[in-house]
PyMOL CGO cylinders between C-alpha atoms (Angstrom):
from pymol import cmd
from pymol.cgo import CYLINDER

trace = [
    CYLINDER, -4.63, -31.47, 38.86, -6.64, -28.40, 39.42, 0.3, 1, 1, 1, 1, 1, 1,
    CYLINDER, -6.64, -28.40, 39.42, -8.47, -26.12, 36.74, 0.3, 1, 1, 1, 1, 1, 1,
    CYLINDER, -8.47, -26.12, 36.74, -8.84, -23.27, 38.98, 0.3, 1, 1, 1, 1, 1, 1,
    CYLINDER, -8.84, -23.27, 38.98, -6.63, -20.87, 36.70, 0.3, 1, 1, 1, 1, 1, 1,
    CYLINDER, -6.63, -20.87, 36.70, -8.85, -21.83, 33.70, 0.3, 1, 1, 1, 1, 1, 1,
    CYLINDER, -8.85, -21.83, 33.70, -11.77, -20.23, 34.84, 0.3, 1, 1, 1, 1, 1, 1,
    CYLINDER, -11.77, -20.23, 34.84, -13.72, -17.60, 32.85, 0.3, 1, 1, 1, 1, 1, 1,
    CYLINDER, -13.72, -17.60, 32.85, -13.93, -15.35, 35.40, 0.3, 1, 1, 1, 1, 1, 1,
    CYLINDER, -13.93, -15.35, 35.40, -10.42, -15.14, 36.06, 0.3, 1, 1, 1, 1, 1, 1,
    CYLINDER, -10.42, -15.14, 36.06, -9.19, -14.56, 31.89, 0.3, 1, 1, 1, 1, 1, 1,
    CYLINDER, -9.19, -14.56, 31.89, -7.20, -11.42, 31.94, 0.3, 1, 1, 1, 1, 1, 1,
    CYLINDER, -7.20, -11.42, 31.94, -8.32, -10.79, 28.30, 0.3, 1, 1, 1, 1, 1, 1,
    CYLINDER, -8.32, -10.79, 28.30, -12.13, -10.82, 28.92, 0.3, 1, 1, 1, 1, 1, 1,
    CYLINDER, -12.13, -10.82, 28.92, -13.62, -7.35, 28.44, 0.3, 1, 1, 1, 1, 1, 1,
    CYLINDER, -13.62, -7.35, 28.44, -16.00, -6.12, 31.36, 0.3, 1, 1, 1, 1, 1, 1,
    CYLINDER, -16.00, -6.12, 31.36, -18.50, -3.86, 30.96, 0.3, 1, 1, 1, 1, 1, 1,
    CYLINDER, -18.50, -3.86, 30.96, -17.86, -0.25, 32.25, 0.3, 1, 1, 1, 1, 1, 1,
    CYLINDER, -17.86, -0.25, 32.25, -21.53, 1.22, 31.58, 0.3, 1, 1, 1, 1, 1, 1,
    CYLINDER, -21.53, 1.22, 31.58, -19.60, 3.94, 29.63, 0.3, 1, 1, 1, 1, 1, 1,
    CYLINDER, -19.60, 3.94, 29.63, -21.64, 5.73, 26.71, 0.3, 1, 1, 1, 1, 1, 1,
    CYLINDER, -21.64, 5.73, 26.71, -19.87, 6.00, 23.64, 0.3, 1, 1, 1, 1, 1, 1,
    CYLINDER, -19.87, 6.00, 23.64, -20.22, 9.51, 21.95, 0.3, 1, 1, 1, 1, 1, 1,
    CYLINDER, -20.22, 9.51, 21.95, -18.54, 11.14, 18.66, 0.3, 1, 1, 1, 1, 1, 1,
    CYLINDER, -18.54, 11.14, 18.66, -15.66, 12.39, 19.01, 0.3, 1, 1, 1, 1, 1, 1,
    CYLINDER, -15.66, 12.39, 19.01, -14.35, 15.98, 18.91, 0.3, 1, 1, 1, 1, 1, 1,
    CYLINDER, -14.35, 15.98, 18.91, -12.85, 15.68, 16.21, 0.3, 1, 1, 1, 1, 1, 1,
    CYLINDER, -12.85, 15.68, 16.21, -15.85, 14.27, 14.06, 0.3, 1, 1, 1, 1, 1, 1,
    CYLINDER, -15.85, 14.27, 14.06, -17.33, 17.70, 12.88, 0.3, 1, 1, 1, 1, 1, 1,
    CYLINDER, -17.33, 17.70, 12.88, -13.82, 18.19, 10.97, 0.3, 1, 1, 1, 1, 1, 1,
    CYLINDER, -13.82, 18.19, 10.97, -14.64, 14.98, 8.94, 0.3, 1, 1, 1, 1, 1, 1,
    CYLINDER, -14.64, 14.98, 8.94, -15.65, 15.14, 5.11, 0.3, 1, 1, 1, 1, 1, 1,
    CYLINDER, -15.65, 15.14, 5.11, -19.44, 14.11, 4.38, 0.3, 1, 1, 1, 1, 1, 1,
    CYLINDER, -19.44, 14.11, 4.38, -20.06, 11.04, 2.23, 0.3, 1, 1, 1, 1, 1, 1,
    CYLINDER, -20.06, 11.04, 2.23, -18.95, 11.08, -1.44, 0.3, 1, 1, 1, 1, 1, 1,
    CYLINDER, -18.95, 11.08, -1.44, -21.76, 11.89, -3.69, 0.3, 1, 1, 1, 1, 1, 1,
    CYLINDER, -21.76, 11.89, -3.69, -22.66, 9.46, -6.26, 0.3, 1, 1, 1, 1, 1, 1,
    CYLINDER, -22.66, 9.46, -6.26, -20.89, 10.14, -10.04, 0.3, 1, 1, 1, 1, 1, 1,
    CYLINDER, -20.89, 10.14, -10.04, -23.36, 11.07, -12.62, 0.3, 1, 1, 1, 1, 1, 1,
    CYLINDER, -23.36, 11.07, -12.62, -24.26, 8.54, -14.63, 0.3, 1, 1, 1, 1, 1, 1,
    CYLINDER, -24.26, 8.54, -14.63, -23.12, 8.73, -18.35, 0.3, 1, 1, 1, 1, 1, 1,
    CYLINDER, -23.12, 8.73, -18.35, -24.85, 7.27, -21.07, 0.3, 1, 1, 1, 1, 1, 1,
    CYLINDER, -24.85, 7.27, -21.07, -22.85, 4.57, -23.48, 0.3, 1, 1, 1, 1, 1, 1,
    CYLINDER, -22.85, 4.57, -23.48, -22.50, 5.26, -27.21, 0.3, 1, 1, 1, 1, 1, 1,
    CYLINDER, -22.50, 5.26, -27.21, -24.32, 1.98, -29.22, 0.3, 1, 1, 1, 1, 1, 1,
    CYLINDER, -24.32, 1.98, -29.22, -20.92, 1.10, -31.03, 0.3, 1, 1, 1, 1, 1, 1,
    CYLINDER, -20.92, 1.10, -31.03, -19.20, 0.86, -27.88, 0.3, 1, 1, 1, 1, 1, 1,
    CYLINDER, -19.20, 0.86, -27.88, -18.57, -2.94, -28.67, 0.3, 1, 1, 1, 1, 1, 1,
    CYLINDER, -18.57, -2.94, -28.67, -17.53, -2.49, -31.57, 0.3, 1, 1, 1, 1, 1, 1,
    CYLINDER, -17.53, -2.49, -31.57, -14.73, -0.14, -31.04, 0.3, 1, 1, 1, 1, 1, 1,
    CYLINDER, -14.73, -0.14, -31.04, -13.56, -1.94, -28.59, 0.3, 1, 1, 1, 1, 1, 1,
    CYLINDER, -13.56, -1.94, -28.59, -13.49, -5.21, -30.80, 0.3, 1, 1, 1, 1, 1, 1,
    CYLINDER, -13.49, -5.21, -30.80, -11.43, -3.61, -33.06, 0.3, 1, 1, 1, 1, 1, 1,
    CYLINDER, -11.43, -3.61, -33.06, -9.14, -1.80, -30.23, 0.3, 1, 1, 1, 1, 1, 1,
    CYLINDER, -9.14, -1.80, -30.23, -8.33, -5.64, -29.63, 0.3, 1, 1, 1, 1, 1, 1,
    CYLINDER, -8.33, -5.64, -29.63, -8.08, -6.85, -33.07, 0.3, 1, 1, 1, 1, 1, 1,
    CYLINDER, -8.08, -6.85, -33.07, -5.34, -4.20, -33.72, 0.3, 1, 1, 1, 1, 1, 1,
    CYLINDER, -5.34, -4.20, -33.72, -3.57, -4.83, -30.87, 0.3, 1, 1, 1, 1, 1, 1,
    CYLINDER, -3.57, -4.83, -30.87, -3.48, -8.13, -31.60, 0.3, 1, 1, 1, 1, 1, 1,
    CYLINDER, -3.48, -8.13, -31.60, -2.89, -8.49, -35.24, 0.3, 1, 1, 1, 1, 1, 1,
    CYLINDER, -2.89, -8.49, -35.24, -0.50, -5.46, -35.39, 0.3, 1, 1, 1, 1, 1, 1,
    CYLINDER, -0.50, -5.46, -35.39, 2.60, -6.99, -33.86, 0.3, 1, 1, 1, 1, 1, 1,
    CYLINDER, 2.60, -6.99, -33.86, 1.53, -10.02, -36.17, 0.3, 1, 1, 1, 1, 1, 1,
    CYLINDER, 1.53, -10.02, -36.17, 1.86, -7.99, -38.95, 0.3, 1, 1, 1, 1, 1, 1,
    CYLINDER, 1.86, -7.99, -38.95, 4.63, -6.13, -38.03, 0.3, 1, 1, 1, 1, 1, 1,
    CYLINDER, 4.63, -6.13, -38.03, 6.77, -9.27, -37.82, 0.3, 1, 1, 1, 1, 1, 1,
    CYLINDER, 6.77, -9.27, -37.82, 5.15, -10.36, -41.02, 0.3, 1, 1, 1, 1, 1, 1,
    CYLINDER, 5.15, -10.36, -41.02, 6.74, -7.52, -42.58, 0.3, 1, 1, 1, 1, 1, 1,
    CYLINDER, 6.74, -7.52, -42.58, 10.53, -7.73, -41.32, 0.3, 1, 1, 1, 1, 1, 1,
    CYLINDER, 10.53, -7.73, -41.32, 10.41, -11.48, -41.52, 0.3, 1, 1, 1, 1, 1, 1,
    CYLINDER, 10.41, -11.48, -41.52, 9.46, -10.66, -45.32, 0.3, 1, 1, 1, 1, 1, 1,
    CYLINDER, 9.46, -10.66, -45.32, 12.02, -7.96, -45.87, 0.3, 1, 1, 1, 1, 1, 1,
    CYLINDER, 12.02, -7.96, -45.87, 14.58, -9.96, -44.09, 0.3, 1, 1, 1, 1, 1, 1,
    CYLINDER, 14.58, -9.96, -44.09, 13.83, -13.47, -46.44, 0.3, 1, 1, 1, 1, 1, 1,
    CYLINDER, 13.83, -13.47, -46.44, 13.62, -10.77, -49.59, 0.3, 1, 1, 1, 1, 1, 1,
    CYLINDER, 13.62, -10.77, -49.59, 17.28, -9.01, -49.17, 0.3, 1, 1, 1, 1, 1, 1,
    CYLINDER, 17.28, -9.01, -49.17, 18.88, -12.61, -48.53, 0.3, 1, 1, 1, 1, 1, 1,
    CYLINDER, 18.88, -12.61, -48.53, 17.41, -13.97, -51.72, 0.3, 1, 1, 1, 1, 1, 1,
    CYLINDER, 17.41, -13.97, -51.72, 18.02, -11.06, -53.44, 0.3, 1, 1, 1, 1, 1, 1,
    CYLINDER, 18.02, -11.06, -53.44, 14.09, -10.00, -54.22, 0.3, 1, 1, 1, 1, 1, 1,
    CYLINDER, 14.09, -10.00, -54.22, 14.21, -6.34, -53.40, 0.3, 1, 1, 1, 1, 1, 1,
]
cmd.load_cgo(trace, "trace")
C-alpha cells in the first residue's frame, strides 16, 4: 500500500501562509471603549448579622407558620378554642 495521499504537504485543511498584514477593521472606531471599573462601596459592620437573621426568618417562618395551623387545626377538633 502507498501513503502518498497522507502526506502533510498535500492536507487540504493545512493553512499556508499568505504574508498578509492583519489591520483593524473599519468598523473598529464605532466600537464602545472598555467598561470602567464600578466604584467600590464600603460594607456596613453588621452586614453578617443581618444577613444571619434574613436566613433565620426565612427559615423558621414557614416553621412557625405551620406550627400555628397545625395548632389551630388540633384546637377546633378537640374543641380548645
Amino acid at each position: 500500500m502507498s501513503d502518498e495521499g497522507n502526506r502533510p504537504e498535500d492536507d487540504r485543511w493545512k493553512v499556508t501562509s499568505t504574508n498578509t498584514e492583519w489591520g483593524p477593521y473599519p468598523g473598529d472606531e464605532l466600537a464602545r471603549g472598555a467598561t470602567p471599573p464600578a466604584p467600590e462601596i464600603p460594607m456596613s459592620k453588621t452586614w453578617p448579622w443581618v444577613a444571619g437573621a434574613a436566613v433565620v426568618l426565612r427559615v423558621l417562618l414557614p416553621i412557625l407558620l405551620i406550627a400555628a395551623v397545625v395548632l389551630a387545626i388540633v384546637g377546633l377538633v378537640a374543641h380548645w378554642f
